[in-house]
N, C-alpha and C positions, 0 to 999 in steps of 0.2 A: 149247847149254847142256845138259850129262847129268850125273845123279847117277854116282858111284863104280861102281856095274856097269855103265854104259854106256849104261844107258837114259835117254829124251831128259826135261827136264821138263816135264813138259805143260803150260803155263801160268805166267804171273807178269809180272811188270814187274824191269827193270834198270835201274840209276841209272849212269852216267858220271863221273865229275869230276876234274877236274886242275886248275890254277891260272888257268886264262885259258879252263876251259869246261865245261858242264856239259850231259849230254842224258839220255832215256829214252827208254827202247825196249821193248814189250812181246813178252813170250815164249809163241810159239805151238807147238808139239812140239817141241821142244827151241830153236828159230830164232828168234832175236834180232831184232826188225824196228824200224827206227830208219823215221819218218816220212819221204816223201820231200820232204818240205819242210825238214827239217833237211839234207837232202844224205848223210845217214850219219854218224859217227866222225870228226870230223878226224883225220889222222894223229898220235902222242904214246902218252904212258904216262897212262892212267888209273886211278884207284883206283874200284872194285866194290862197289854194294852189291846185292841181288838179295831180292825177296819173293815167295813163292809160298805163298797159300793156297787152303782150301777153300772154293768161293764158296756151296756150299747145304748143309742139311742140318743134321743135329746136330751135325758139325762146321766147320760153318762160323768160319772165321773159323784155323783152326787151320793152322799153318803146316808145308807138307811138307817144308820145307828147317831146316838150322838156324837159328836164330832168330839167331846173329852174323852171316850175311849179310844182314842188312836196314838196317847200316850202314855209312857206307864206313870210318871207321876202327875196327868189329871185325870187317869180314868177314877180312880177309885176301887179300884177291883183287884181285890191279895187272896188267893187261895193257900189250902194248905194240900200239897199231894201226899198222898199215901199210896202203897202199892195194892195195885188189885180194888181201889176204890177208884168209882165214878163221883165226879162234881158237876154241878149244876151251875151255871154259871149265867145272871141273867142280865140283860142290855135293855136300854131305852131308845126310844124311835125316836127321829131329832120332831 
């Protein structure tokens, strides 16, 4: 996961969902990590929702992405999973 210049996002959680499944997976420099208890992404099309805040400080709490990605129907953002393939997946800074 990278903001518009290419750089990764440091941190946050990702939400999954389509009609028959839903997972999350937390974002560590820019890398999506789904539990290995879930197995990964089933294969399909999913709709996106994506949150990344700031966890200390004065601004805690304050979100580096835009604030429509933190639901899945106003982020904007449907992947398609395939097995053994990587997706690029990219966000805007509010």
């Amino acid at each position: 996961m990278k903001f518009e210049d290419g750089s990764p996002v440091p941190y946050g959680m990702v939400r999954f969902v389509n009609d028959s499944y839903e997972t999350f997976g937390n974002i560590n420099d820019g890398v999506v990590e789904i539990g290995d208890a879930d197995g990964g992404v089933p294969p399909g099309v999913y709709k996106i929702a994506v949150q990344a805040t700031i966890d200390e400080g004065e601004k805690r709490g304050e979100s580096i992405i835009k604030t429509k990605y933190a639901s899945v129907n106003t982020s904007g953002l449907e992947i398609t999973v395939e097995e053994n393939k990587s997706i690029d997946i990219v966000v805007e800074k509010p």
